[in-house]
C-alpha positions in Angstrom: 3.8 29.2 24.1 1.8 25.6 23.5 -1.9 25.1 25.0 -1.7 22.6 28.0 -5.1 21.7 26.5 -3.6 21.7 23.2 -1.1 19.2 23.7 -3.5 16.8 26.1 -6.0 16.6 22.9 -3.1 15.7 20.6 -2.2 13.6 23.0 -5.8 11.7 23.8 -5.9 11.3 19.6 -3.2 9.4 19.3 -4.3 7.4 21.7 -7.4 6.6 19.7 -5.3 5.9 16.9 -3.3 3.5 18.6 -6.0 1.6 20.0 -7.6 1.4 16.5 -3.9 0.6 14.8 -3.5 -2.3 18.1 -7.0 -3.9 17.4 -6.5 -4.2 13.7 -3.1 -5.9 14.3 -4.0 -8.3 16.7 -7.6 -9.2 15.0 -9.4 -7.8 18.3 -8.0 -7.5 21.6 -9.4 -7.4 25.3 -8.6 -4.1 27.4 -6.2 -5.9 29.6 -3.7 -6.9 26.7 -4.8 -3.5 24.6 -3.2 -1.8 28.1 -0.4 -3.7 28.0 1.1 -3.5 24.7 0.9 0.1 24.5 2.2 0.6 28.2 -1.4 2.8 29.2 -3.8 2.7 32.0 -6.5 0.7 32.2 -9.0 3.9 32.9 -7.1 5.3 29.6 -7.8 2.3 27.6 -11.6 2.1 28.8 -12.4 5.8 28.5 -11.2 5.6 24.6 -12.9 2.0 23.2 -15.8 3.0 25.4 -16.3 6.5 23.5 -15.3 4.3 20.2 -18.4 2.5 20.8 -20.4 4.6 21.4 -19.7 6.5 17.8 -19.9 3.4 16.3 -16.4 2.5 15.3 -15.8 -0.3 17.8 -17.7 -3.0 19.6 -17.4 -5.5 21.8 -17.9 -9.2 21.6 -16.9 -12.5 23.2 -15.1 -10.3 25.7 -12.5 -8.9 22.7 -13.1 -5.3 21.1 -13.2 -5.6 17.5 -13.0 -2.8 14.8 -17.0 -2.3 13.5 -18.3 -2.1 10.2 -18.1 1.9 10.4 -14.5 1.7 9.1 -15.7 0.0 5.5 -18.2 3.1 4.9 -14.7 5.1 5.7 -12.3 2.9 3.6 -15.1 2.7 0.5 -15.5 6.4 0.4 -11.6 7.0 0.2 -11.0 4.3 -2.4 -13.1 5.8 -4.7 -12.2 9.9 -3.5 -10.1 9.8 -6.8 -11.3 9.5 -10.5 -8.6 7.5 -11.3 -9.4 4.9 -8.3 -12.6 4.2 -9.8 -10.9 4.4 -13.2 -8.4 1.7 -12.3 -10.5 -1.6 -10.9 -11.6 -2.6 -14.4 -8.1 -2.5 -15.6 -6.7 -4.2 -12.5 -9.4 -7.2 -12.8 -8.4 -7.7 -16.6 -4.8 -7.6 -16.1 -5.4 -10.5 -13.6 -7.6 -12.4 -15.5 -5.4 -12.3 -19.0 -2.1 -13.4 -17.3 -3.2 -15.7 -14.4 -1.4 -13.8 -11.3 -2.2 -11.6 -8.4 -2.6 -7.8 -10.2 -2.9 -4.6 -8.2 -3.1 -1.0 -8.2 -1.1 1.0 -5.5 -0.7 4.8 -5.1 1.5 6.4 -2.9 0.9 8.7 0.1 3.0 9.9 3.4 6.2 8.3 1.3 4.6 4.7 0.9 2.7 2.4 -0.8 -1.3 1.7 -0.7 -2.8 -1.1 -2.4 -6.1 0.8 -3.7 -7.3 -2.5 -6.1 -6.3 -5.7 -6.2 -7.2 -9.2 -7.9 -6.3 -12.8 -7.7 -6.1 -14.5 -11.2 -6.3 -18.1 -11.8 -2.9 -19.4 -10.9 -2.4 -16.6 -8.4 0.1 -16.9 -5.2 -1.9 -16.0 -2.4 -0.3 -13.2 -0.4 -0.5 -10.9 2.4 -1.5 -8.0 -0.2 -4.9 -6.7 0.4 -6.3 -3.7 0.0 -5.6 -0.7 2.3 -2.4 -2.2 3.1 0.7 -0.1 3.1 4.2 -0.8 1.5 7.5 0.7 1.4 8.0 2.1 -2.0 11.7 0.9 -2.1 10.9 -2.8 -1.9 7.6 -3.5 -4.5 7.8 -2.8 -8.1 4.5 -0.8 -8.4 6.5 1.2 -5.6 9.7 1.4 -7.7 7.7 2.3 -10.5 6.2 5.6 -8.6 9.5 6.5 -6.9 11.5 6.6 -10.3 9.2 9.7 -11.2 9.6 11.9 -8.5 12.2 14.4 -8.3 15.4 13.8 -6.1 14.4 15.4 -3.4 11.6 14.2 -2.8 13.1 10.3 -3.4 15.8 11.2 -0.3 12.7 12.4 1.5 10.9 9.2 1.2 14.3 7.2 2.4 15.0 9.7 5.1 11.7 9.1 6.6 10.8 5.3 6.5 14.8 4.1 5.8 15.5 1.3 3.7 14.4 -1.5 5.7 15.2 -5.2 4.2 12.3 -7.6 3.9 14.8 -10.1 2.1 18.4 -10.5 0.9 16.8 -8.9 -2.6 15.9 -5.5 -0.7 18.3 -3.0 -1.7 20.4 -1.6 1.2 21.7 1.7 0.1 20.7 4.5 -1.4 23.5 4.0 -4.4 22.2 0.9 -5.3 18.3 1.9 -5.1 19.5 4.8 -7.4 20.6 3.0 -10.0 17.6 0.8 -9.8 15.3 3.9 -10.2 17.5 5.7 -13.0 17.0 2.1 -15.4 13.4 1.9 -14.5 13.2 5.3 -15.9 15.0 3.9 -19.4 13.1 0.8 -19.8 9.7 2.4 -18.4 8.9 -0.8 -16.4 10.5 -2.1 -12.8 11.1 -5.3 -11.5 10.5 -7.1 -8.2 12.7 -9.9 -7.8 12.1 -11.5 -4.5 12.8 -8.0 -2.7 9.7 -8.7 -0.5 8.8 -11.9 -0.4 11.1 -14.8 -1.1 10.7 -16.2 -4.7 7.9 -14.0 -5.7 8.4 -11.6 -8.7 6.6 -8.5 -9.9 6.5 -6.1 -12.7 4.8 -2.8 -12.4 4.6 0.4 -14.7 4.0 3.8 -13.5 0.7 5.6 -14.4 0.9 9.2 -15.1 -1.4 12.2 -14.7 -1.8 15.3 -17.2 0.8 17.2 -14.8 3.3 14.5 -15.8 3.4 13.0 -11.9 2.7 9.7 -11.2 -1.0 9.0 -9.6 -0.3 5.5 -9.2 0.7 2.3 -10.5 0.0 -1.1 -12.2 1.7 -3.8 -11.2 1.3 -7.9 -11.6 3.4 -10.3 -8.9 3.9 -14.3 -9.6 6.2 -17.3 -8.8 9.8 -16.6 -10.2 9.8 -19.6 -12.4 6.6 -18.1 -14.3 7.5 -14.1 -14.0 11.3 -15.0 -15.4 10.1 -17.0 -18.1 10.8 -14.7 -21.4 7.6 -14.4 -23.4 5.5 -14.1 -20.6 7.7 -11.6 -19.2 7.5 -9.8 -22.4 3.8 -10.2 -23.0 3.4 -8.8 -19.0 5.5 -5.7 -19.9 3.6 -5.2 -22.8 0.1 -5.3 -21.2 1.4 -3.4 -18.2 2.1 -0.3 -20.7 -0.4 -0.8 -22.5 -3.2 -0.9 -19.5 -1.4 2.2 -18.0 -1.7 4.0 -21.0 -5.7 3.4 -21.5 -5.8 4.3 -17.8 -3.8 7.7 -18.6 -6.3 8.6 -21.4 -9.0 7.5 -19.1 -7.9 10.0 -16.7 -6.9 13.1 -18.8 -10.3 12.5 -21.4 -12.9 11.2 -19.2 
């Protein structure tokens, strides 16, 4: 038999987390439209920022509630929780500045994709890519990249859970096709991006694998279709792709 009290505290933390999940997305918010979007009561709404500000994690200016500066201390320890975080900004900075383009390093965790490091290179597109930010696996090719190396299950898993939801006409739709995607990324040892997220952007990624043969992660590098397509950069990309992921591998297993 479930705790009344139980439930109510489950209940009040989501909460929190919505409010926190509301005032990201909207850049700061004023209780009013905080209430409104997520359907709760003003005395709800009030109660939660107000006890948010108090810890620290929230504060109030121009009339809007804004996240505070608590969440970087948060976000900095978690980025660098892993050995192979801190092990992977060097690599993603000289992968960025050696071919030109946006490079990044993603894990994966609850089923999608988290940009742990990312760099802009010299001709780089700008895009909404930053780090923290979460992707579905299906639809990047750093997120290809980690899905081809986990068993079946857990690849249906991933789909059952978050679906295969089409950012462009690239995105694959079905399960059949995404199969057959992963099962040649798995041949060739690299993936491919084209325009499945954003229109006319391409990326290539390449897994990077831990001592227990899983992925940990992945290196990827994303740029206009006319440069990604073109055939020696491609193959120079590729190449320094496998070739960061392996340094970062011995890295990880050695260091």
């Amino acid at each position: 038999m479930s705790n009344p009290a139980d439930s109510r505290s489950v209940k009040s933390t989501r909460t929190t987390f919505r409010l926190i999940e509301a005032l990201e997305a909207n850049d700061g918010a004023r209780l009013t439209d905080l209430a409104d979007e997520l359907g709760l009561a003003k005395s709800t709404v009030h109660q939660q920022l107000s006890a948010l500000v108090d810890l620290g994690y929230v504060l109030k200016e121009d009339g809007q509630y804004q996240l505070g500066l608590k969440f970087l201390d948060l976000g900095a320890y978690v980025r660098t929780r892993k050995r192979a975080y801190n092990l992977a900004e060097p690599h993603v900075e000289q992968l960025a500045t050696e071919t030109g383009e946006r490079a990044q390093f993603m894990t994966e965790e609850h089923g999608q994709a988290v940009y742990v490091h990312t760099k802009q290179g010299e001709h780089a597109v700008k895009a909404d890519r930053r780090v923290g930010k979460r992707r579905y696996l299906h639809s990047s090719a750093g997120g290809k990249a980690i899905l081809a190396h986990f068993p079946e299950a857990r690849i249906e898993a991933v789909i059952d859970r978050w679906g295969l939801p089409q950012e462009t006409d690239n995105t694959h739709a079905t399960r059949e096709s995404l199969f057959e995607d992963l099962e040649a990324i798995r041949e060739r040892g690299y993936s491919m991006n084209k325009a499945e997220s954003i229109s006319g952007l391409w990326s290539v990624g390449v897994p990077v694998m831990g001592p227990e043969g899983t992925p940990v992660g992945s290196f990827s590098v994303s740029g206009p279709r006319h440069r990604m397509k073109a055939e020696q950069f491609h193959e120079e990309t590729v190449d320094l792709l496998l070739g960061t992921a392996n340094e970062l591998e011995l890295n990880i297993e050695y260091s």
